[in-house]
NUTIGU-399076 format. One record per atom (N, C-alpha, C): atom name; x, y, z; residue number from 1. Coordinates in pm, whole numbers. Layout:
<recs>
REC atome     px     py     pz num
REC    CA      X      Y      Z NUM
...
</recs>
This chain:
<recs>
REC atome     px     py     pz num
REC     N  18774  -9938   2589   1
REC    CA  18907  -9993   2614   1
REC     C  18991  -9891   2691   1
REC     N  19052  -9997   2789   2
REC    CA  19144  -9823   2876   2
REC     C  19303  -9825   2840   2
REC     N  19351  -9703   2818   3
REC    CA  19483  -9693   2726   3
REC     C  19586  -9702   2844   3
REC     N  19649  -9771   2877   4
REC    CA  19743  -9803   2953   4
REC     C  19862  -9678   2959   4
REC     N  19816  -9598   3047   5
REC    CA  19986  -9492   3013   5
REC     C  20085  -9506   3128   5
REC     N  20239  -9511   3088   6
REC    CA  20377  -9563   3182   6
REC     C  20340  -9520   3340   6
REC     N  20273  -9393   3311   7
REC    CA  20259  -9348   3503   7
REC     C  20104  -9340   3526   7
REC     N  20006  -9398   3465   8
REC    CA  19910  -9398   3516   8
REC     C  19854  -9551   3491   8
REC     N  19818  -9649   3538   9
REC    CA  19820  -9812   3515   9
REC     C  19653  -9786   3639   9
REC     N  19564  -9906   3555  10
REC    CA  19448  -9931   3641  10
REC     C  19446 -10006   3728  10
REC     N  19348  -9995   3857  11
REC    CA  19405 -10094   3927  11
REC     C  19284 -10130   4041  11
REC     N  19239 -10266   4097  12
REC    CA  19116 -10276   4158  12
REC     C  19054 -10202   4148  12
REC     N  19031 -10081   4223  13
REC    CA  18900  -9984   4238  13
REC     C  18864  -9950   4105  13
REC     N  18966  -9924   3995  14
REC    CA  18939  -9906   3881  14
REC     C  18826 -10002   3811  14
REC     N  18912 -10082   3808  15
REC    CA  18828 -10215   3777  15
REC     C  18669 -10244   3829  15
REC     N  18678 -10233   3960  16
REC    CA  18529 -10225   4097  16
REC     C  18406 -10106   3999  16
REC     N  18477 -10027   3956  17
REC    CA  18395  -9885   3942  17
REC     C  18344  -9974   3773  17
REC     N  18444  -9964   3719  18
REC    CA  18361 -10067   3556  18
REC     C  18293 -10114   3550  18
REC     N  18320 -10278   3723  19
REC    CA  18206 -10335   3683  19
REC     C  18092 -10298   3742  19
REC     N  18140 -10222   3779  20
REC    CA  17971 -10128   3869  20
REC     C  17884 -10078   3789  20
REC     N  17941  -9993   3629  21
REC    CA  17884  -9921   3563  21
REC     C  17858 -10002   3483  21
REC     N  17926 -10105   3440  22
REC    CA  17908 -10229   3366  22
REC     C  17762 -10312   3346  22
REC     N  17801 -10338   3427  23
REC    CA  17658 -10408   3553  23
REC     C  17495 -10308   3456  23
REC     N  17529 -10170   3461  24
REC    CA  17410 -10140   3455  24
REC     C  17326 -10075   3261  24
REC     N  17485 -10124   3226  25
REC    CA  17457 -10118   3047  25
REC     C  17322 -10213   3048  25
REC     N  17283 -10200   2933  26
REC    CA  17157 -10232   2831  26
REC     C  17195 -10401   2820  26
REC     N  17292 -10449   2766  27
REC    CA  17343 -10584   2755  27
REC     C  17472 -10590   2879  27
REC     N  17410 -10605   3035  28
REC    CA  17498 -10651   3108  28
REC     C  17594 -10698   3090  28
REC     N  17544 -10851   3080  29
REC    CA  17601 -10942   3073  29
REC     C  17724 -10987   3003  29
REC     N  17703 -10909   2875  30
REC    CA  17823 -10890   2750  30
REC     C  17925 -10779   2809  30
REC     N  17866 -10654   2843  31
REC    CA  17915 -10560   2912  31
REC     C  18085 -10599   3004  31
REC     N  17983 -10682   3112  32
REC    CA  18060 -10724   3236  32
REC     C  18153 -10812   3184  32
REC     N  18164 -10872   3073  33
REC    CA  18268 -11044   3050  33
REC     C  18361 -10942   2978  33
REC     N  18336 -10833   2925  34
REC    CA  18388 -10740   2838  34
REC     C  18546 -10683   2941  34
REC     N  18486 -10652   3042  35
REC    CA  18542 -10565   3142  35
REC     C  18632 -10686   3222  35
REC     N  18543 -10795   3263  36
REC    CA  18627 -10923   3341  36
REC     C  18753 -10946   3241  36
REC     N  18693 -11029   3123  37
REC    CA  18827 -11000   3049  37
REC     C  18956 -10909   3036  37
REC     N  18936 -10843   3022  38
REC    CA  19031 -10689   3031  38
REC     C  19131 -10723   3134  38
REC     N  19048 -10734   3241  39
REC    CA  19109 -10741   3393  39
REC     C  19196 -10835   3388  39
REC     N  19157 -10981   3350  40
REC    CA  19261 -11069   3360  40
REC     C  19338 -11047   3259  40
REC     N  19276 -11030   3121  41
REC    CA  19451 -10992   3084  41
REC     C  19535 -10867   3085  41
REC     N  19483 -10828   3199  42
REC    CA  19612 -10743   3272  42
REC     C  19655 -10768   3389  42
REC     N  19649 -10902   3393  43
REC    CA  19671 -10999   3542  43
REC     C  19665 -10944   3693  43
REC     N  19478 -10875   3612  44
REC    CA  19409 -10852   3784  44
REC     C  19320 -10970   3839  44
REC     N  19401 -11047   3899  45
REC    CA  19275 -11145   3936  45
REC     C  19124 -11115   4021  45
REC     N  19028 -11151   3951  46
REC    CA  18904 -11087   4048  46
REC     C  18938 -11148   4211  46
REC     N  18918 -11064   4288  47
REC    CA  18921 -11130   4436  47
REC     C  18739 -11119   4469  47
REC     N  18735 -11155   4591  48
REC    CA  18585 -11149   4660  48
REC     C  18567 -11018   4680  48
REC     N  18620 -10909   4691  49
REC    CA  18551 -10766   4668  49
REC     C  18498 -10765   4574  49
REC     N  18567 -10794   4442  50
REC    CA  18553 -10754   4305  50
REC     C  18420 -10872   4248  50
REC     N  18431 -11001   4318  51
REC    CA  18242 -11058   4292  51
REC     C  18182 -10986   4344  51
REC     N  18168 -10955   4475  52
REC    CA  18078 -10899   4591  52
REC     C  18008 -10760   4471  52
REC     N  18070 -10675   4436  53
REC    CA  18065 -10586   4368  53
REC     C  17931 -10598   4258  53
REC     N  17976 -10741   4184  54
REC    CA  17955 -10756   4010  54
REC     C  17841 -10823   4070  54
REC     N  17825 -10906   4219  55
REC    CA  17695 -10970   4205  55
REC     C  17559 -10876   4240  55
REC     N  17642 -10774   4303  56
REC    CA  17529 -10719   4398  56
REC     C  17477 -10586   4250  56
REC     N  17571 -10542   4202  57
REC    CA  17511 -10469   4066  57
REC     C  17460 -10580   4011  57
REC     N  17462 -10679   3915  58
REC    CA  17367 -10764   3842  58
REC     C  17243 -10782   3924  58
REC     N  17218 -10820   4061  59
REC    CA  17109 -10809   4124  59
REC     C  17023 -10717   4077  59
REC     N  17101 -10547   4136  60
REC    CA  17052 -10465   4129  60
REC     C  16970 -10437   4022  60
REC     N  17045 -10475   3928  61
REC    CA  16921 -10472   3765  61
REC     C  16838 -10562   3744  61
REC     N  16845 -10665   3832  62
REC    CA  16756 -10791   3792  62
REC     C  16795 -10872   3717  62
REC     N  16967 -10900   3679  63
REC    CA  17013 -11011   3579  63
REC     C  17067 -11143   3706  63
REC     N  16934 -11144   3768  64
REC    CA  16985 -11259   3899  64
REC     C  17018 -11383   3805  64
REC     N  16951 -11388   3695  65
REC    CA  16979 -11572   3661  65
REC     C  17068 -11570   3568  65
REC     N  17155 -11450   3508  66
REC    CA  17310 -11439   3526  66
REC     C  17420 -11466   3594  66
REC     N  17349 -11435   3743  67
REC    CA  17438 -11413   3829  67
REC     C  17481 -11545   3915  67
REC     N  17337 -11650   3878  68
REC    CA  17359 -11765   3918  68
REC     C  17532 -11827   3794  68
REC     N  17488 -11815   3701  69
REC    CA  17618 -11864   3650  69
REC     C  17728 -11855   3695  69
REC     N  17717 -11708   3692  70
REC    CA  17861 -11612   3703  70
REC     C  17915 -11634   3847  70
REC     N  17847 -11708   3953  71
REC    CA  17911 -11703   4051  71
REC     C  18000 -11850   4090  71
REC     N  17921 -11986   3987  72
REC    CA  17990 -12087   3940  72
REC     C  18125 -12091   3884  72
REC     N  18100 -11949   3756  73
REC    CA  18248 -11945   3716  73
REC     C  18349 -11925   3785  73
REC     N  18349 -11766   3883  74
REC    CA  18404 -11759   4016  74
REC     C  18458 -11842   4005  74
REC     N  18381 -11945   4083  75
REC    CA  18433 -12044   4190  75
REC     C  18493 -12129   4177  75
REC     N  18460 -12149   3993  76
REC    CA  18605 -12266   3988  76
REC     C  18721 -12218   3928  76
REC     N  18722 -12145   3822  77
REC    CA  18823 -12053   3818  77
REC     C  18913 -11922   3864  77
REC     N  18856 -11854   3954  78
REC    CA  18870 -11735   4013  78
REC     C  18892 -11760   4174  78
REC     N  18790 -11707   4245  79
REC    CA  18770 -11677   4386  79
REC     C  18625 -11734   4434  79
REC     N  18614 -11785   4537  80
REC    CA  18485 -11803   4567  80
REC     C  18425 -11703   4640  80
REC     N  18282 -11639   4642  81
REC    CA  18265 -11528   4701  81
REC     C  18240 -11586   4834  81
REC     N  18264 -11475   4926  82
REC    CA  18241 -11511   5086  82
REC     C  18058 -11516   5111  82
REC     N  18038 -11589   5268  83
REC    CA  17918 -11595   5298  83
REC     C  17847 -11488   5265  83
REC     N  17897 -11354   5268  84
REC    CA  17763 -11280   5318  84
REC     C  17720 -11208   5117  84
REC     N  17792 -11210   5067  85
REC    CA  17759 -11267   4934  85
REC     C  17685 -11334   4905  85
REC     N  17731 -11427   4914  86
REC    CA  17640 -11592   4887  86
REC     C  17489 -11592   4939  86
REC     N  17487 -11494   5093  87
REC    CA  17374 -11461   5183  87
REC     C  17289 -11379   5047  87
REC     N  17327 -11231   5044  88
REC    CA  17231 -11173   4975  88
REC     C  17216 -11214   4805  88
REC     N  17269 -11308   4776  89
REC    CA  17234 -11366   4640  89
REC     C  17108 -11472   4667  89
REC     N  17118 -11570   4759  90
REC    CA  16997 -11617   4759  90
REC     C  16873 -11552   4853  90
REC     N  16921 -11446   4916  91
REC    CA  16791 -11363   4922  91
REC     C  16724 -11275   4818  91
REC     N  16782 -11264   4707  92
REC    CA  16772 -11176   4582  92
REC     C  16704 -11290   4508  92
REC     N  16742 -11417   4494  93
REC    CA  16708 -11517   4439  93
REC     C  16537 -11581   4483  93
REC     N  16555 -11563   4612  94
REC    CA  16426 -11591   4662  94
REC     C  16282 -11454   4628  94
REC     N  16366 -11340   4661  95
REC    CA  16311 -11228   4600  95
REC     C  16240 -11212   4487  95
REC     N  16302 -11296   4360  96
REC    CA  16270 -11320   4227  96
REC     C  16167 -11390   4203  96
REC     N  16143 -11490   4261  97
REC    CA  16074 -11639   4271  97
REC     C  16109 -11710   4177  97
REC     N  16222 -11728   4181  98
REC    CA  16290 -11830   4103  98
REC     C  16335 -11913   4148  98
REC     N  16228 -12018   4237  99
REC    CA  16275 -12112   4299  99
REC     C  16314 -12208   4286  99
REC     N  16331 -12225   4196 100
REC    CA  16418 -12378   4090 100
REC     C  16535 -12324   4109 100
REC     N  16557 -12227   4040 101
REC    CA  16706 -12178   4049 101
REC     C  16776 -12193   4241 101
REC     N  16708 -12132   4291 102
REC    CA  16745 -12119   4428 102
REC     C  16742 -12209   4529 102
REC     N  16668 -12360   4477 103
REC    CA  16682 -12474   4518 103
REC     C  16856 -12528   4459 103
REC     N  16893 -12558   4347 104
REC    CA  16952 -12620   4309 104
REC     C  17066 -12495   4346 104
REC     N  17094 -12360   4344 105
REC    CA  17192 -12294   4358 105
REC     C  17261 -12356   4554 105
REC     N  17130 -12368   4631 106
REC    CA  17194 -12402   4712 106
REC     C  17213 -12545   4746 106
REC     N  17158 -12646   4676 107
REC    CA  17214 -12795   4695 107
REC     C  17347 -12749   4625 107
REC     N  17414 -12689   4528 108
REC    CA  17565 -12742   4463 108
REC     C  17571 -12604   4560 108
REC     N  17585 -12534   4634 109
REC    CA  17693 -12443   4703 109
REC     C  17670 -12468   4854 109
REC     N  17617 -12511   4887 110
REC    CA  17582 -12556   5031 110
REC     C  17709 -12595   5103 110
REC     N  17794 -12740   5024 111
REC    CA  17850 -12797   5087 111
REC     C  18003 -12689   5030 111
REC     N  18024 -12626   4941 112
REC    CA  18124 -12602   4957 112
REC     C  18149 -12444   5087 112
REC     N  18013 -12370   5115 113
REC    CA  18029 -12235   5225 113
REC     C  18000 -12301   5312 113
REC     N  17956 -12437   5347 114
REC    CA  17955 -12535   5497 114
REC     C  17840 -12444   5533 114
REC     N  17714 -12445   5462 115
REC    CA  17570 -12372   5518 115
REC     C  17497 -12488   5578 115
REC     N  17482 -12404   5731 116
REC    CA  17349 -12524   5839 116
REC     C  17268 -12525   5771 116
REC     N  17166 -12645   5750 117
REC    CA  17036 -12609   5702 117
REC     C  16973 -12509   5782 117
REC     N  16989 -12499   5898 118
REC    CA  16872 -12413   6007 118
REC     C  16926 -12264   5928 118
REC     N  17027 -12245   5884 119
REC    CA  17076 -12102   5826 119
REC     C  16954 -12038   5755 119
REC     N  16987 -12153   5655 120
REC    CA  16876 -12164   5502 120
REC     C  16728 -12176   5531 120
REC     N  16678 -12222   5689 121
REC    CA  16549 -12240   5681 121
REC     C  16509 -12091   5704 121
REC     N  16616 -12004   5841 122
REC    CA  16577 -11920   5918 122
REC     C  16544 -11814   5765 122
REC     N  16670 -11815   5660 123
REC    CA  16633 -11693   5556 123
REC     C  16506 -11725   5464 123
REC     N  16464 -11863   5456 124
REC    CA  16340 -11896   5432 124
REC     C  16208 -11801   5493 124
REC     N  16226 -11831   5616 125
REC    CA  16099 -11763   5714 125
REC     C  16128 -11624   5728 125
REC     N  16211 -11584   5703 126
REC    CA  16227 -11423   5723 126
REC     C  16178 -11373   5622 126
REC     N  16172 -11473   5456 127
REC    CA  16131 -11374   5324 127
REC     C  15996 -11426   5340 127
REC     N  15937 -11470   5444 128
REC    CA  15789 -11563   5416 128
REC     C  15757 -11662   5334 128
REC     N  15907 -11763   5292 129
REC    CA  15866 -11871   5247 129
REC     C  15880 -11950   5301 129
REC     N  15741 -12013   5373 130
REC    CA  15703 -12096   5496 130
REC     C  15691 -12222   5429 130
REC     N  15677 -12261   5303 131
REC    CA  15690 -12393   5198 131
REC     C  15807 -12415   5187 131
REC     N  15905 -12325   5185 132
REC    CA  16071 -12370   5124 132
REC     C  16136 -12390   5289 132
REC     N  16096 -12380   5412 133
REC    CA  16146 -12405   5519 133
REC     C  16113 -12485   5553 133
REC     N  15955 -12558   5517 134
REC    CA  15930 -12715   5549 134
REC     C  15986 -12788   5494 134
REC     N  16067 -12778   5325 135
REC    CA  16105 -12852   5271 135
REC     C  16215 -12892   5292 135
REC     N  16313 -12760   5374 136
REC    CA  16450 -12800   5401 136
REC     C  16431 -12885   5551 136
REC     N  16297 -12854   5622 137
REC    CA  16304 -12921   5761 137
REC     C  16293 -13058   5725 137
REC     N  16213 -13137   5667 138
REC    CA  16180 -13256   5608 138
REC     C  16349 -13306   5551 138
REC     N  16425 -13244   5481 139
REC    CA  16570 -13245   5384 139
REC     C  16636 -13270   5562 139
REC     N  16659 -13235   5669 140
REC    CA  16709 -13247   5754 140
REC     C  16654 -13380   5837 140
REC     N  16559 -13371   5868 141
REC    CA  16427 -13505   5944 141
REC     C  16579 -13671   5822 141
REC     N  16534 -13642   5674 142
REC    CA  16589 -13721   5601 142
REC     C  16709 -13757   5627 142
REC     N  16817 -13684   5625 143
REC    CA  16945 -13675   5679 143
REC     C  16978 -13723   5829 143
REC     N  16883 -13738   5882 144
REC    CA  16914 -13774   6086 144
REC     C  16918 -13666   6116 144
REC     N  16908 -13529   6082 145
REC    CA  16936 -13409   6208 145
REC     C  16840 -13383   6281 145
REC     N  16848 -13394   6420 146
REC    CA  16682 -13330   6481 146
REC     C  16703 -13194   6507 146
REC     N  16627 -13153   6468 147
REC    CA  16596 -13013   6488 147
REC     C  16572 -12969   6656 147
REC     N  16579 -12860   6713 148
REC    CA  16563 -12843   6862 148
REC     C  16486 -12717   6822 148
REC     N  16463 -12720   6955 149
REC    CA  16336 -12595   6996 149
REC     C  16370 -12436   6901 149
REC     N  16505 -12393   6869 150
REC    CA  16539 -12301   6817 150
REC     C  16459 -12323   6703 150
REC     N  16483 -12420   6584 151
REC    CA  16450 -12434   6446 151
REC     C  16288 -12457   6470 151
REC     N  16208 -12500   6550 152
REC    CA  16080 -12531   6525 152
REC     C  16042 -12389   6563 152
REC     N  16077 -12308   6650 153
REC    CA  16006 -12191   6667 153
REC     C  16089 -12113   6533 153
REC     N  16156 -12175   6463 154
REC    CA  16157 -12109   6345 154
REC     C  16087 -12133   6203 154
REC     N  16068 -12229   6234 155
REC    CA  15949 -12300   6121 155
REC     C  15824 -12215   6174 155
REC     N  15792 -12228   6311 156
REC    CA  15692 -12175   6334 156
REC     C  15644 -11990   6288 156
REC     N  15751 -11966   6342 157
REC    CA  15769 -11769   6278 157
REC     C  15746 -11769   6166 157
REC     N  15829 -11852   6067 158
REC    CA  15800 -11830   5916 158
REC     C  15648 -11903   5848 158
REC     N  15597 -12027   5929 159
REC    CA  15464 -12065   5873 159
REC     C  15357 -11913   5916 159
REC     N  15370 -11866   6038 160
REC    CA  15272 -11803   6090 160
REC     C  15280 -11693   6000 160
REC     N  15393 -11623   6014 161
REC    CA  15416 -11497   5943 161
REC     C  15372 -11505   5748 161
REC     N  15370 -11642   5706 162
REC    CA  15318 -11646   5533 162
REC     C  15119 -11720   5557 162
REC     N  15051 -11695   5692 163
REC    CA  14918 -11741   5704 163
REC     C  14928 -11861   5697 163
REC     N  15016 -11977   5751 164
REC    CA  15022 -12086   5699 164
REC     C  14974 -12148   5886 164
REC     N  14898 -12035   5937 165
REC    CA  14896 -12136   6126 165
REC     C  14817 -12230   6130 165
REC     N  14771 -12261   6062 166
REC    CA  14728 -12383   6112 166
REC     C  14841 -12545   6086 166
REC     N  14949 -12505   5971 167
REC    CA  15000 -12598   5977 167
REC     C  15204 -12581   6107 167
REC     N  15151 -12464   6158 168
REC    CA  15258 -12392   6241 168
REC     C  15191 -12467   6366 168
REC     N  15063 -12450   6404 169
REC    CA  14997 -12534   6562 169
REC     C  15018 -12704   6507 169
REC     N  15081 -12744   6401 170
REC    CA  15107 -12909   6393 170
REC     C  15232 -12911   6467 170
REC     N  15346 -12792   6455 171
REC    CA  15454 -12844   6456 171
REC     C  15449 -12815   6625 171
REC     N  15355 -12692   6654 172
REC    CA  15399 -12684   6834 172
REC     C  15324 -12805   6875 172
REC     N  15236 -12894   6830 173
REC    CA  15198 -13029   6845 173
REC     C  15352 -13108   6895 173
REC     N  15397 -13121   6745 174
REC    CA  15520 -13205   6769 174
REC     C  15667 -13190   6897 174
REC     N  15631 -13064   6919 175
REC    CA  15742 -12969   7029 175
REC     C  15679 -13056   7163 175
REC     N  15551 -13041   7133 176
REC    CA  15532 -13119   7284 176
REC     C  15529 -13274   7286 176
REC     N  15502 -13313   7161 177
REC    CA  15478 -13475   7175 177
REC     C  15684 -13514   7216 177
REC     N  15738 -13461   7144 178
REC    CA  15858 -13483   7182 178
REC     C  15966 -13423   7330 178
REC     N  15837 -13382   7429 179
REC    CA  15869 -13379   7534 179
REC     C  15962 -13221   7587 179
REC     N  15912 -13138   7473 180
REC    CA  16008 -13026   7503 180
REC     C  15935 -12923   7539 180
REC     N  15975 -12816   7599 181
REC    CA  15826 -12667   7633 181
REC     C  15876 -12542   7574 181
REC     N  15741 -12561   7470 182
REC    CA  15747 -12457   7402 182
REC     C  15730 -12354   7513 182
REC     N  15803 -12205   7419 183
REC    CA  15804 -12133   7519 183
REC     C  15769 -11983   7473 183
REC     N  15810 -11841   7518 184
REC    CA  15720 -11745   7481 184
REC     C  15682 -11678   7335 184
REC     N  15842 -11733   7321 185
REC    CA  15855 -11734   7098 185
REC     C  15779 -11769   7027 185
REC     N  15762 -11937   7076 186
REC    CA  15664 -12061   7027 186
REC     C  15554 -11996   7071 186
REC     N  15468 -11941   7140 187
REC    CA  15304 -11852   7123 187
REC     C  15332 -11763   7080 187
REC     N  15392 -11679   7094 188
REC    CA  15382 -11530   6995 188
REC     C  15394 -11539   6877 188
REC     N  15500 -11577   6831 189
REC    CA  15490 -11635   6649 189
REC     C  15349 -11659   6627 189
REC     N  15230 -11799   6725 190
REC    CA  15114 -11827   6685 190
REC     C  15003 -11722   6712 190
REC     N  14988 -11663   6757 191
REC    CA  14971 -11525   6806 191
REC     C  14934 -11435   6690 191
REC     N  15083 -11392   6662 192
REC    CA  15072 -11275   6540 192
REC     C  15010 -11336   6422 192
REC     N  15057 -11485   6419 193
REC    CA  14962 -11539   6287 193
REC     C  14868 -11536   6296 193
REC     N  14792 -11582   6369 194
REC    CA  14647 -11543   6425 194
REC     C  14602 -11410   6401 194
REC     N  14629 -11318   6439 195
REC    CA  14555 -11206   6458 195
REC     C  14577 -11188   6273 195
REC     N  14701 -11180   6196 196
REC    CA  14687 -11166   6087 196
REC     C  14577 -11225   6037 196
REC     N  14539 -11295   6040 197
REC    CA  14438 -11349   5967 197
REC     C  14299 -11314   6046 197
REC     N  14326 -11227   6131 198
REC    CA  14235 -11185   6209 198
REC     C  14116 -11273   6294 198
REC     N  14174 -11366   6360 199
REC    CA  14119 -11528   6431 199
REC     C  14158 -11466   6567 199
REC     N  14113 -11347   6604 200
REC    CA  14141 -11289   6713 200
REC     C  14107 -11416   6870 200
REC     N  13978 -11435   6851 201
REC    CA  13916 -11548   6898 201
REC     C  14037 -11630   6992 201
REC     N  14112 -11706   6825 202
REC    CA  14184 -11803   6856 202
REC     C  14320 -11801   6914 202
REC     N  14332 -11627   6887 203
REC    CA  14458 -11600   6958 203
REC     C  14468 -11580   7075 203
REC     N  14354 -11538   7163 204
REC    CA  14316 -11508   7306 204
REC     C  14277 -11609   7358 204
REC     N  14206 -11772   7293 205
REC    CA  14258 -11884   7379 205
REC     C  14372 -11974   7401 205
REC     N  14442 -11913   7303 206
REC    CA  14598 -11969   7312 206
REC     C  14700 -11873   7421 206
REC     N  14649 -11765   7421 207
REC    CA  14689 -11690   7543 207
REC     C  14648 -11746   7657 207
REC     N  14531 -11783   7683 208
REC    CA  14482 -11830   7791 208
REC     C  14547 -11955   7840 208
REC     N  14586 -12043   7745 209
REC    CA  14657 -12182   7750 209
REC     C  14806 -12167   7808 209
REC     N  14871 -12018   7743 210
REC    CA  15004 -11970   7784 210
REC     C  14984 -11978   7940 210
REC     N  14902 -11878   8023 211
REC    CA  14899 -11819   8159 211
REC     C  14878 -11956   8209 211
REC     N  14800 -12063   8182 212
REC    CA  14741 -12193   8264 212
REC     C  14910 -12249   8296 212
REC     N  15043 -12213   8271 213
REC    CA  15137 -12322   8189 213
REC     C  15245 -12242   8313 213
</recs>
């Protein structure tokens, strides 16, 4: 408990540094509501520094499916945290493989940070989950959005890059049936997948197909 004296009063950073150290007690979670409390009743309202802070320590320890709560509460009572928050929580989330959680965290927060799906596919393919970027491409196909050459050579990067090329050469299928030209992205993505899997073979006649073009 912090003793309030006439010329010395706590104040944000104070607060920031608690829940920092907070964050990394034995019982977090109790820890941190311990300290949040406090704060408001000394009518510090948490702002988005002060989540940014509490989410990225709970990460840090691994109390991510805490943090899914705690960022609900936020948001309806408090502050909502900004994008790039919101960014490294469901990359922490995906990190975990807690993909239940990280499905449904971003259907209910989606619409209120106004996230493109192509956002959500691209951080898909960057952590190598080439399954959770087909699923949001399909979630878009459903909705009417067509996807353009950007998002398929991004499906494509992320299938190739998790060994998934053979179902990455369906979609440069579809790039061309729909009349568009793939271009040096769209082979190299198939390329590096290739050679990963060491189909050297198959990567040097798809080169060959590039130069014919």
């Amino acid at each position: 408990m912090i003793k309030t004296l006439p010329s010395l009063s706590p104040n944000q950073l104070t607060y920031r540094v608690l829940l920092s150290q907070s964050c990394k007690e034995f019982d977090s979670s109790s820890s941190y509501q311990k300290v949040l409390n406090l704060m408001v009743n000394n009518k510090f309202k948490p702002n988005k520094v002060i989540i940014d802070v509490a989410i990225r320590s709970l990460c840090f320890v691994g109390r991510v499916d805490y943090v899914v709560l705690l960022v609900k509460e936020f948001s309806l009572k408090h502050s909502k945290p900004n994008i790039f928050t919101y960014n490294f929580l469901v990359k922490s989330l995906c990190k975990s493989s807690i993909l239940n959680s990280v499905y449904s965290f971003i259907d209910e927060m989606k619409n209120i940070f106004n996230i493109k799906p192509d956002t959500i596919m691209k951080g898909y393919c960057m952590l190598s989950k080439g399954i959770e970027a087909v699923r949001i491409y399909k979630q878009m196909k459903e909705e009417g959005v067509l996807p353009d050459l950007v998002m398929y050579n991004t499906l494509n990067f992320g299938l190739s890059k998790c060994g998934r090329v053979s179902e990455a050469m369906k979609f440069l299928k579809i790039i061309v049936e729909l009349g568009r030209f793939a271009n040096v992205v769209t082979y190299t993505s198939l390329m590096n997948g290739m050679c990963r899997e060491e189909d050297v073979f198959s990567a040097m006649a798809l080169l060959e197909v590039t130069e014919l073009k």
